[in-house]
FINU-146537 format. One record per residue (C-alpha): residue in one letter; x negated, y, z negated. Coordinates in Angstrom, 3 decimals. Each point is the difference from the previous one (the first is absolute). Example, Ala and Ser with C-alpha at 12.3 -4.5 7.8 and 13.67 -1.06 7.14 Angstrom:
2
+------+----------+----------+----------+
| zaba |        x |        y |        z |
+------+----------+----------+----------+
|    a |  -12.300 |   -4.500 |   -7.800 |
|    s |   -1.370 |    3.440 |    0.660 |
+------+----------+----------+----------+
# end
This chain:
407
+------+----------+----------+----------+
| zaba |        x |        y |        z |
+------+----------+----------+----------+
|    x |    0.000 |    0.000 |    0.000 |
|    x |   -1.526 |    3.445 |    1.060 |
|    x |   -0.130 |    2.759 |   -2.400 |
|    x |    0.160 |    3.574 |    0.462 |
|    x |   -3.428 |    1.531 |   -0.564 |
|    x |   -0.142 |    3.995 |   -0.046 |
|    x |   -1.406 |    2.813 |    1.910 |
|    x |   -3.396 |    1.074 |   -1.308 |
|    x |   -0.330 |    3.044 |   -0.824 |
|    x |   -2.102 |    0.942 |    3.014 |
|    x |    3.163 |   -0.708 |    2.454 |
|    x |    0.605 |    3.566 |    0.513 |
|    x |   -4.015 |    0.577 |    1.223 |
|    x |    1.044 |   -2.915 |    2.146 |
|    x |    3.179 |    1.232 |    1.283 |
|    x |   -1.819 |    3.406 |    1.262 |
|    x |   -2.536 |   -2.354 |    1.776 |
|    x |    2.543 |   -1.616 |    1.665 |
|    x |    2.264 |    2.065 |    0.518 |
|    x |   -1.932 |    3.772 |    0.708 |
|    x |   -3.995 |   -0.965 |    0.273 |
|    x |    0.037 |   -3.037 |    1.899 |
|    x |   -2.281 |    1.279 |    2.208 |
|    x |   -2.074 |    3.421 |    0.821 |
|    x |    2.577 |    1.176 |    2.311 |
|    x |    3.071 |   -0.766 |   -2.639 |
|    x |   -1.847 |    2.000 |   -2.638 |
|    x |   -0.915 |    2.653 |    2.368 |
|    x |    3.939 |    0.374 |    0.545 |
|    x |    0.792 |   -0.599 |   -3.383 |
|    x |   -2.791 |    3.185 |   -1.328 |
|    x |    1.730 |    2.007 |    3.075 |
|    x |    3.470 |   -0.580 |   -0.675 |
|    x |   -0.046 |    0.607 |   -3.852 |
|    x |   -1.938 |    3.043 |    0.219 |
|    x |    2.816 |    1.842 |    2.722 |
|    x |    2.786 |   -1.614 |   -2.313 |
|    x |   -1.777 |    1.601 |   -3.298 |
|    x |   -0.792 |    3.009 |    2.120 |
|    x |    4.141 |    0.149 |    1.200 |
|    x |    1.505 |   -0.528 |   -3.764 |
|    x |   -2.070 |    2.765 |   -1.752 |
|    x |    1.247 |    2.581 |    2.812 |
|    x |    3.222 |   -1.542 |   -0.581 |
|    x |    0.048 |    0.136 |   -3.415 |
|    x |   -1.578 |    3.264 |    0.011 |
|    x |    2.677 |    1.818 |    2.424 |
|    x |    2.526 |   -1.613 |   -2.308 |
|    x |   -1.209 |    0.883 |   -3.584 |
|    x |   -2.537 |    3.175 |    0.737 |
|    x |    0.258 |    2.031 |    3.460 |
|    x |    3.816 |   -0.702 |    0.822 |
|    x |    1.521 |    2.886 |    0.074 |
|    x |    3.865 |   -1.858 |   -0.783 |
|    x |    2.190 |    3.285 |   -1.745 |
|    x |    0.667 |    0.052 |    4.119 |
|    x |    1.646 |   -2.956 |   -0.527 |
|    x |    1.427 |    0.708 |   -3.893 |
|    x |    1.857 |    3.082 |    1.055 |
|    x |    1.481 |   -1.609 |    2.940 |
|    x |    0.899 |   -3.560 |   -1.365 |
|    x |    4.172 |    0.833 |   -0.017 |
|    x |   -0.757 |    0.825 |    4.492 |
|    x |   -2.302 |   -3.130 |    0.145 |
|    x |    2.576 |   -2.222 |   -1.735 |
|    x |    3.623 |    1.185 |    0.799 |
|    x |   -0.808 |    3.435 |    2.110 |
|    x |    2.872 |    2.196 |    0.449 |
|    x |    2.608 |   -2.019 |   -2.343 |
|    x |    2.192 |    2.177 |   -2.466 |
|    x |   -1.393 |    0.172 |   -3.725 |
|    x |    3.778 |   -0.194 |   -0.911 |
|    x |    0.123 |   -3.833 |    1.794 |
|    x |   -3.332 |   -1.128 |   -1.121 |
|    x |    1.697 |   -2.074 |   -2.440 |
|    x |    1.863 |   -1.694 |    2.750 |
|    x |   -3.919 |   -1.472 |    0.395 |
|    x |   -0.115 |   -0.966 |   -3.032 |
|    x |    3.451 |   -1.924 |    0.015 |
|    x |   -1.208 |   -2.003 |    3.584 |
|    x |   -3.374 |   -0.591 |   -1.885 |
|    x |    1.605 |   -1.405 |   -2.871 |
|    x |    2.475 |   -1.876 |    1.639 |
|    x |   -2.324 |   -1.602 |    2.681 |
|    x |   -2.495 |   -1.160 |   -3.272 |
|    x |    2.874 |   -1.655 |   -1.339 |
|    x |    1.430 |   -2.035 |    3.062 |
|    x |   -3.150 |   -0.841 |    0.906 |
|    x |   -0.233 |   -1.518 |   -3.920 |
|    x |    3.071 |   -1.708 |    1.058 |
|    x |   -1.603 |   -1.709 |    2.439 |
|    x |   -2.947 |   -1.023 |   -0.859 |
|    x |    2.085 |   -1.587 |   -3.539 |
|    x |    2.382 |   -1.931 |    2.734 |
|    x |   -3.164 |   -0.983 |    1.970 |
|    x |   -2.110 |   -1.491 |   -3.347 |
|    x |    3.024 |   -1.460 |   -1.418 |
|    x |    0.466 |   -2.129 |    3.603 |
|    x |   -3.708 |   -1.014 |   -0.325 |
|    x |    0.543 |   -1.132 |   -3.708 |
|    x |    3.210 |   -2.328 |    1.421 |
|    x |   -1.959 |   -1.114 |    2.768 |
|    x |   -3.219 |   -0.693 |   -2.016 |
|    x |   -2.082 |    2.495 |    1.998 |
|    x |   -0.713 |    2.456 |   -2.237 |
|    x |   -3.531 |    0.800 |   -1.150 |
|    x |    1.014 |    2.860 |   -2.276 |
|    x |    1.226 |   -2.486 |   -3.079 |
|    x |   -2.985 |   -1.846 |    0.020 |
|    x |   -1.730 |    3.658 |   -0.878 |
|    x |   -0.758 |    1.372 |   -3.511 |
|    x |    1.389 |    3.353 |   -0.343 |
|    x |   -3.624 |    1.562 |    0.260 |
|    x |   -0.327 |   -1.541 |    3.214 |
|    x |    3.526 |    1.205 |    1.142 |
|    x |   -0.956 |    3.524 |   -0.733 |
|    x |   -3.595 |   -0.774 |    1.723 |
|    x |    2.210 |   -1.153 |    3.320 |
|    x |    1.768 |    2.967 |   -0.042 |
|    x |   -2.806 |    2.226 |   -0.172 |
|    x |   -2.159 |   -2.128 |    2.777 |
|    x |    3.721 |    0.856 |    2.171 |
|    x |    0.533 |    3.687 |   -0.531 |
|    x |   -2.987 |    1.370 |   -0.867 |
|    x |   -0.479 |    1.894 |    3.011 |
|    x |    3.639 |    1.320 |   -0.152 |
|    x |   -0.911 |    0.875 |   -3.853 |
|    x |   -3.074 |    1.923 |    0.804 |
|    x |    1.799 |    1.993 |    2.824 |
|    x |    2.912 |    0.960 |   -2.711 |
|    x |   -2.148 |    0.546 |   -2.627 |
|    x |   -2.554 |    2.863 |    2.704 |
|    x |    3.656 |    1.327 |    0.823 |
|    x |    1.337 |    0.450 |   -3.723 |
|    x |   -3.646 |    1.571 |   -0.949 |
|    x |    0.828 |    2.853 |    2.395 |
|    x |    3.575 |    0.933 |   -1.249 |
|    x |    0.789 |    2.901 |   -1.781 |
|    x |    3.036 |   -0.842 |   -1.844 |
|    x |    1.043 |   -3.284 |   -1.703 |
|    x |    3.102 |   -0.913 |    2.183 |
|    x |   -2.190 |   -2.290 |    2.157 |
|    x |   -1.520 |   -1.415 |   -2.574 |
|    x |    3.273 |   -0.889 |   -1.578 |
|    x |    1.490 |   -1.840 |    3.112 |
|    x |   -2.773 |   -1.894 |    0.407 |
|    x |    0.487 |   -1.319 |   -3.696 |
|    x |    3.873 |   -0.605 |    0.397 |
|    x |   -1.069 |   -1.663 |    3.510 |
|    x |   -2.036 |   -2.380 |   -1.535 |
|    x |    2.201 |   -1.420 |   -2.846 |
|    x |    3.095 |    0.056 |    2.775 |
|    x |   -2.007 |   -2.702 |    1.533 |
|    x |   -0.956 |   -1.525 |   -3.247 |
|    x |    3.350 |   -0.326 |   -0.927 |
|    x |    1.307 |   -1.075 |    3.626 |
|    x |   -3.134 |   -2.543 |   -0.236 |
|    x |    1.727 |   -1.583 |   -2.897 |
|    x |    3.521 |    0.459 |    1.054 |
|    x |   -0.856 |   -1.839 |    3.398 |
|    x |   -1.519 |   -2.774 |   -1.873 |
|    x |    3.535 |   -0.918 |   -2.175 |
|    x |    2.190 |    0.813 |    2.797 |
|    x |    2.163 |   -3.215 |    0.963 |
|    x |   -0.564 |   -1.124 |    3.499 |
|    x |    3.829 |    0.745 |    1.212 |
|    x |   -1.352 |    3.750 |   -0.130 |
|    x |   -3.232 |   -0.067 |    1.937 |
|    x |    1.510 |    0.692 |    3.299 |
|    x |    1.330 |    3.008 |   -1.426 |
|    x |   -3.606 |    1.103 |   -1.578 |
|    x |   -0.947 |   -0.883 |    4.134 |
|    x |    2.650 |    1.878 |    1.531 |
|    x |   -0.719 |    2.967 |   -2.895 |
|    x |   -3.697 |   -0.259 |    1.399 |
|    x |    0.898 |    0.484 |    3.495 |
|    x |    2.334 |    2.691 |   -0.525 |
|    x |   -2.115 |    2.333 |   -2.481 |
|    x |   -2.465 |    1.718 |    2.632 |
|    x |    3.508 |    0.879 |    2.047 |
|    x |    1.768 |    1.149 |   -3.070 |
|    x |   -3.014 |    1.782 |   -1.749 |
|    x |   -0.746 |    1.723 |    3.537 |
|    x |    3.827 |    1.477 |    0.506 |
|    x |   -0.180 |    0.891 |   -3.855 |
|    x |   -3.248 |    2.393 |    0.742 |
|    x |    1.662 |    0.751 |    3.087 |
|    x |    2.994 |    0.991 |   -1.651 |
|    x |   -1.511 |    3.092 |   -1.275 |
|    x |   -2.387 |    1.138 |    2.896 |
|    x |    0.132 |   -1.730 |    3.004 |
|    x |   -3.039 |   -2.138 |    1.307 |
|    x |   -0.808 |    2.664 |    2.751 |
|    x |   -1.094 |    2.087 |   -2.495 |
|    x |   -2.557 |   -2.171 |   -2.154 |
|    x |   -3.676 |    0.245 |    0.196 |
|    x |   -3.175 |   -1.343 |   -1.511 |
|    x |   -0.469 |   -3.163 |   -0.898 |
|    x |    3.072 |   -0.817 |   -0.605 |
|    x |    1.056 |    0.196 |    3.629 |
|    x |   -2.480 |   -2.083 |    0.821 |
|    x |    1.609 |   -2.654 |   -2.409 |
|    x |    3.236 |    0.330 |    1.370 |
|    x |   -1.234 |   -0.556 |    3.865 |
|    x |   -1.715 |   -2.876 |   -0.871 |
|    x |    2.438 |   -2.061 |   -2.565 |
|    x |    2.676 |    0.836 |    2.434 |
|    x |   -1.551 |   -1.150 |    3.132 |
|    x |   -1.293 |   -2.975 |   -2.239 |
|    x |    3.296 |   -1.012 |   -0.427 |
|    x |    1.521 |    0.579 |    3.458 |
|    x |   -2.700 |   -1.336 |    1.891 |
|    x |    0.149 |   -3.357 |   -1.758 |
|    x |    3.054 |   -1.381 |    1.178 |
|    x |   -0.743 |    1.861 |    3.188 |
|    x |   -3.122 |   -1.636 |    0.639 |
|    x |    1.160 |   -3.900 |   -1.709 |
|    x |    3.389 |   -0.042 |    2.861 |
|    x |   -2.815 |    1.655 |    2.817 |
|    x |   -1.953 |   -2.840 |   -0.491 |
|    x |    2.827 |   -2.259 |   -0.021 |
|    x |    1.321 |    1.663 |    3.088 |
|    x |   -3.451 |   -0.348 |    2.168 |
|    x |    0.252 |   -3.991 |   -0.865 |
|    x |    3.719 |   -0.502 |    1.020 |
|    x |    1.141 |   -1.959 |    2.658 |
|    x |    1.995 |    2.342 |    1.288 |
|    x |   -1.735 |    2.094 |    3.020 |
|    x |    1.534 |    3.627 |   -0.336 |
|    x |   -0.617 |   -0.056 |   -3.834 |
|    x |   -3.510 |   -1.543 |    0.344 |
|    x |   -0.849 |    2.617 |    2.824 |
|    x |    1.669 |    3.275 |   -2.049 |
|    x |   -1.934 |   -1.483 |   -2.915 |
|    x |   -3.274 |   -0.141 |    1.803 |
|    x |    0.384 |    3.236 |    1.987 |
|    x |    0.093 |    1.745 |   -3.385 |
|    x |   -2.477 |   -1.330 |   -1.710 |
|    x |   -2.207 |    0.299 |    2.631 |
|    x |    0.848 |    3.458 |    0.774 |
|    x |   -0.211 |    1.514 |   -3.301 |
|    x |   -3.610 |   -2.012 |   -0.764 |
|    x |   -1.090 |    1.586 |    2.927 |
|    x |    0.466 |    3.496 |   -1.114 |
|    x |   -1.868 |    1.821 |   -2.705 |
|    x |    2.079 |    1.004 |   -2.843 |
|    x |   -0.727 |    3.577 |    0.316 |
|    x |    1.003 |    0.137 |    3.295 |
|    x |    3.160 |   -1.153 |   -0.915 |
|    x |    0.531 |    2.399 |   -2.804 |
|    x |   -0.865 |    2.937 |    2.575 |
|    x |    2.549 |   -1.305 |    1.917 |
|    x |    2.689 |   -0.321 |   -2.411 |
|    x |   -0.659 |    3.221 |   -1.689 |
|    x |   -0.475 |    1.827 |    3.659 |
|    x |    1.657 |   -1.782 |    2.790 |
|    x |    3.280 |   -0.762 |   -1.279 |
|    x |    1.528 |    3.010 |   -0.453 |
|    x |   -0.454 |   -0.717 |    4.218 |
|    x |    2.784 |   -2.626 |   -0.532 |
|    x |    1.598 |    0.957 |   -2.543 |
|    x |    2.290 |    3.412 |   -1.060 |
|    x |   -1.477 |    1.545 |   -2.661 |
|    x |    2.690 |    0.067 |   -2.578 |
|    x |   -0.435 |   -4.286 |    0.406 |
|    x |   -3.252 |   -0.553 |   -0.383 |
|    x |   -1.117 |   -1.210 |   -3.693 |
|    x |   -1.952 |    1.377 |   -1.915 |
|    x |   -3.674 |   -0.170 |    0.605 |
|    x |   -0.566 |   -2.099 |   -3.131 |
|    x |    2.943 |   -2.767 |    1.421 |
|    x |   -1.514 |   -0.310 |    3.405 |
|    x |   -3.701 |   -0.619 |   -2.135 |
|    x |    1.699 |   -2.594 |   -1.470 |
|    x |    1.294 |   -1.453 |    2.720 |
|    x |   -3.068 |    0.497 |    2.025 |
|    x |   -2.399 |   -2.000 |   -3.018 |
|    x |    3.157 |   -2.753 |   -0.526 |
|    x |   -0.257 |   -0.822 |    4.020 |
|    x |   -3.452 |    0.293 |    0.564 |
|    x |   -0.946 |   -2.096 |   -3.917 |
|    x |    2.877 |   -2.686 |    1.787 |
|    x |   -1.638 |   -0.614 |    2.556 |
|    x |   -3.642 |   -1.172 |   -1.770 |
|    x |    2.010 |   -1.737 |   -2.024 |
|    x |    2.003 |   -1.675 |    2.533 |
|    x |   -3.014 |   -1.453 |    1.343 |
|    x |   -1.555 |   -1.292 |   -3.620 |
|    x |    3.121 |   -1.916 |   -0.768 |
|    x |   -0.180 |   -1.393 |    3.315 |
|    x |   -3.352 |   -0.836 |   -0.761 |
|    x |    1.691 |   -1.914 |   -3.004 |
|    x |    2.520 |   -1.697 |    1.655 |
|    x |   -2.446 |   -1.301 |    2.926 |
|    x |   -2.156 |   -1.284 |   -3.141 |
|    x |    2.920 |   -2.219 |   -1.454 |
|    x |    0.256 |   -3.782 |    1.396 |
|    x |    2.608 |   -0.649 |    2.318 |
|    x |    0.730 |   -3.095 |   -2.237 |
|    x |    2.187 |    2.217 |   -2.384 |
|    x |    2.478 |    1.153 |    2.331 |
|    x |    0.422 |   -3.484 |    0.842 |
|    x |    0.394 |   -1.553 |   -3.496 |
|    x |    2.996 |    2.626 |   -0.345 |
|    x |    1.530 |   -0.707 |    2.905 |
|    x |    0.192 |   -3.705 |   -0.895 |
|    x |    1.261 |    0.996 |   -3.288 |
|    x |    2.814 |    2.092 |    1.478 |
|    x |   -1.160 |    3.618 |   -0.201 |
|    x |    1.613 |    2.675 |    2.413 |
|    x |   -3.119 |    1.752 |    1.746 |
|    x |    0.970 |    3.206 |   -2.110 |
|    x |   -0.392 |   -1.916 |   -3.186 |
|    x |   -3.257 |   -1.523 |    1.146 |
|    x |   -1.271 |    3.395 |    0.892 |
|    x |    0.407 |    1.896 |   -2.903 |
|    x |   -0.053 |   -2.554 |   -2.480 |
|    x |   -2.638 |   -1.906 |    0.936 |
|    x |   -2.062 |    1.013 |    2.810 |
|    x |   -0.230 |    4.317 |   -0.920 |
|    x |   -0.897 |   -0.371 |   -3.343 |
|    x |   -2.764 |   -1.834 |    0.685 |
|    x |   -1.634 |    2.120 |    2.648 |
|    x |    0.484 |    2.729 |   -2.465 |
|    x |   -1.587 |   -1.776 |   -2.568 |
|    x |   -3.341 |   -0.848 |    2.446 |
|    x |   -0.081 |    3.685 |    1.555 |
|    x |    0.306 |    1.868 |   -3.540 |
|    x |   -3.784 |    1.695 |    0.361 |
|    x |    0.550 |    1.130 |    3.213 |
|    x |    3.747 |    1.359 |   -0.472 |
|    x |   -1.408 |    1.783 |   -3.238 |
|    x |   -3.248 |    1.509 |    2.229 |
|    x |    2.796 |    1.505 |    2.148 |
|    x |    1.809 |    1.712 |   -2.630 |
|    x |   -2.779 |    1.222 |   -1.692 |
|    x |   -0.825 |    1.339 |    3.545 |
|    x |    3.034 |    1.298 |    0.191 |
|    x |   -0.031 |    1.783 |   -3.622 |
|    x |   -3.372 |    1.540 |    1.500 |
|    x |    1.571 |    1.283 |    3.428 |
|    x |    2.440 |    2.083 |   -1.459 |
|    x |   -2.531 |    2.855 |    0.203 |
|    x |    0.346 |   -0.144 |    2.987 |
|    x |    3.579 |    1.197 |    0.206 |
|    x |   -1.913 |    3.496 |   -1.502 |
|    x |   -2.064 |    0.607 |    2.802 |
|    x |    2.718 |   -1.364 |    2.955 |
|    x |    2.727 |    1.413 |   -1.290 |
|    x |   -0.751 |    2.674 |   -2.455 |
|    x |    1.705 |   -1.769 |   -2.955 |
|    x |   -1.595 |    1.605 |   -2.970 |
|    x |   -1.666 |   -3.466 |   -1.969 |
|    x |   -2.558 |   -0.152 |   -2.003 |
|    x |   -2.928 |    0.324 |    2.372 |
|    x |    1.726 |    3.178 |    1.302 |
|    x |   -0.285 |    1.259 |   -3.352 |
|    x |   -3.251 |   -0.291 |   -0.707 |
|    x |   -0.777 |    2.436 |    2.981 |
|    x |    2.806 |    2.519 |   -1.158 |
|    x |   -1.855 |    0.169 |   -3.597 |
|    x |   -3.054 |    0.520 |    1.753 |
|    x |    1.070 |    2.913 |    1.320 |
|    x |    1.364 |    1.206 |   -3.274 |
|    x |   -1.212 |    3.644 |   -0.848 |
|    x |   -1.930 |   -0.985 |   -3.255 |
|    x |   -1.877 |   -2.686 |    2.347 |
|    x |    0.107 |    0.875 |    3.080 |
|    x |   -4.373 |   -0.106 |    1.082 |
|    x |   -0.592 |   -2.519 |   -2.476 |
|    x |   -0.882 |   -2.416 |    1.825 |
|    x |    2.902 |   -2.463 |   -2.168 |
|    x |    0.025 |   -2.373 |    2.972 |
|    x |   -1.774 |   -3.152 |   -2.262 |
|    x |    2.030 |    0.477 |   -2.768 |
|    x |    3.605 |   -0.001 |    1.556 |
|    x |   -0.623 |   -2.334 |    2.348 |
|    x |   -1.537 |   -2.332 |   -2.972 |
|    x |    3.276 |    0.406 |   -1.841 |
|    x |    1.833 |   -1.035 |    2.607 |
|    x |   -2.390 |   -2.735 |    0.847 |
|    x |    0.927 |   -1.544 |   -3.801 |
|    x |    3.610 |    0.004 |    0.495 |
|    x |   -0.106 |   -1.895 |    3.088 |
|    x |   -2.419 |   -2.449 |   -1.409 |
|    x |    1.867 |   -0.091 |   -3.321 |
|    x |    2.974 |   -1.357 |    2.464 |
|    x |   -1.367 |   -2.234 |    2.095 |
|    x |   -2.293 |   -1.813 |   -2.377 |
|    x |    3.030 |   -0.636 |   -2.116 |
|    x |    1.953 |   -1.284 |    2.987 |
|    x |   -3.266 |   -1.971 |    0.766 |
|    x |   -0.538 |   -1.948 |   -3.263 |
|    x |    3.847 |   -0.832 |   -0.106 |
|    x |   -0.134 |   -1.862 |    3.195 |
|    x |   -3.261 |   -1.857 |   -1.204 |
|    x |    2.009 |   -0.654 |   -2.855 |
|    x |    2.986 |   -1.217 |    2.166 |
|    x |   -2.112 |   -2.078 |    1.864 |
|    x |   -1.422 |   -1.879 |   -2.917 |
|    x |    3.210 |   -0.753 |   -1.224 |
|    x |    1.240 |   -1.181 |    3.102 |
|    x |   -2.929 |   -2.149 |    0.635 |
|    x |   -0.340 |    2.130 |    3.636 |
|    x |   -3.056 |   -1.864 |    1.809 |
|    x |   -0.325 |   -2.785 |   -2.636 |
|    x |    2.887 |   -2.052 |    1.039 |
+------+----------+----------+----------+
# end
């Protein structure tokens, strides 16, 4: 019988050897590399800590976050905040509690040190993004929401997990419905034509996340269907709209079609953004799930059918989800993509987002000159990240608990 025998304590010189001095070249590289990486994190840290100049940034935080929205309806951001903490609580109780039926769960078998330590390894980006944000703030009300945020989804966490199972479609359906309802809530008060910062940029992207979804799942579904006018109108689309760059197309629907259509019928500029980023995302998306479905064995579909299954129950029940399942990193690349490209909609349209307001501070009396440019443009770097990084490590997460490329 073989016993384990450790490391000795010179494993580490050994790992360097092998891994970053195996030979004169490797080290070469190695001395290189870590001397530009040393030589890029002090100027980082520097910029950040000592020569940043960020009271740019400080007295302009409300523009950057929420722009032009009415101090009396700010707390109508705190309500969708709030609210959106504690659905998504909801959820993730209804999810866990699922896992613990199904014996999946990896969270039970967790002290509650190591729980917290999860959590942390999750959101930490997220946490260091809110906590830069809240350092900046002049006046406790942000503060405050992000506190009554947090124990919202606390106490939806725990509400989730108790809930019996006959209401978990309506915790689903209450998912679903939340980014509609919290939008027309905001929306209620000033209309979305009139937001700016990054909150616009927010709004394009969850609601083309959600439209172009769907969209994209029955596009895909349409290019592989028997049926010749669907499958070419399918194709013709996709194609079309992969051909074109998606500034072009915003050009186009903010200039050329008031060409086709009167004036007083045209949308507003931030619908026809939306419905620009939901067609064009579709599209991209189309094309991964088809990816997924081409990857499935044909041996399913047939299995079904020998059981009895109409083709629409075979679809969706057993052939879509699992090309979802295999695509999820590339269906969360486009979105984050997507969350990216709304700055876009700034520069093609002259929606006022977040990168647009980094210029218009610039220009600010009291900084006009300055010479600013690294410091906005570093802010607005860190919310992006902050975003897709999240939406990053959740899919990885996703993945792992799906078993996506293991089985």
């Amino acid at each position: 019988m073989s016993r384990f025998v450790a490391e000795p304590s010179g494993g580490a010189i050994r790992w360097l050897r092998r891994n970053l001095f195996r030979n004169p070249i490797d080290g070469a590289v190695t001395v290189v590399g870590g001397v530009v990486a040393a030589w890029v994190i002090w100027r980082l840290v520097r910029f950040v800590l000592v020569t940043g100049r960020w009271e740019i940034v400080e007295v302009n935080l409300r523009l950057f976050m929420y722009g032009r929205y009415p101090e009396v309806h700010v707390l109508r951001l705190s309500v969708a905040v709030v609210v959106a903490a504690l659905v998504g609580g909801l959820v993730a109780g209804v999810v866990h509690s699922r896992q613990v039926r199904a014996g999946t769960s990896t969270v039970e078998r967790m002290t509650p040190a190591r729980r917290l330590l999860d959590l942390l390894e999750r959101f930490w980006p997220l946490g260091i993004g809110i906590g830069i944000i809240l350092s900046m703030t002049r006046t406790p009300g942000p503060t405050v929401t992000v506190a009554v945020a947090v124990i919202a989804a606390v106490l939806g966490r725990i509400a989730g997990g108790v809930l019996p199972r006959r209401l978990h479609p309506v915790v689903a359906i209450a998912a679903v419905a939340t980014p509609f309802v919290l939008i027309w809530y905001l929306a209620d008060a000033v209309g979305w034509n009139d937001w700016t910062g990054m909150m616009l940029n927010v709004f394009l992207a969850v609601s083309s996340i959600l439209l172009c979804f769907p969209f994209g799942v029955l596009l895909a579904l349409g290019r592989r269907s028997r049926l010749p006018l669907l499958r070419g109108m399918c194709t013709t689309l996709i194609e079309l709209v992969r051909g074109a760059p998606l500034y072009v197309l915003l050009l186009m629907a903010n200039v050329a079609l008031g060409f086709f259509v009167p004036q007083e019928l045209a949308p507003g500029k931030v619908v026809r953004a939306i419905v620009v980023f939901t067609i064009f995302t579709a599209a991209y998306v189309a094309e991964i799930v088809r990816g997924g479905l081409q990857s499935l064995p044909s041996g399913q579909e047939e299995a079904a059918k020998a059981l009895g299954l109409s083709p629409t129950r075979i679809t969706f029940l057993i052939v879509v989800p699992q090309a979802l399942r295999n695509v999820i990193p590339a269906e969360v690349g486009q979105f984050i993509s997507l969350f990216k490209d709304t700055t876009l909609a700034g520069a093609a349209m002259g929606l006022f987002e977040v990168l647009r307001v980094s210029e218009a501070v610039r220009a600010q009396p009291e900084f006009a000159g300055q010479n600013l440019l690294p410091e906005t443009l570093g802010f607005v770097a860190l919310l992006f990240w902050v975003g897709s990084y999240t939406m990053s490590r959740e899919s990885q997460r996703v993945e792992r608990k799906l078993g996506v490329g293991q089985r």
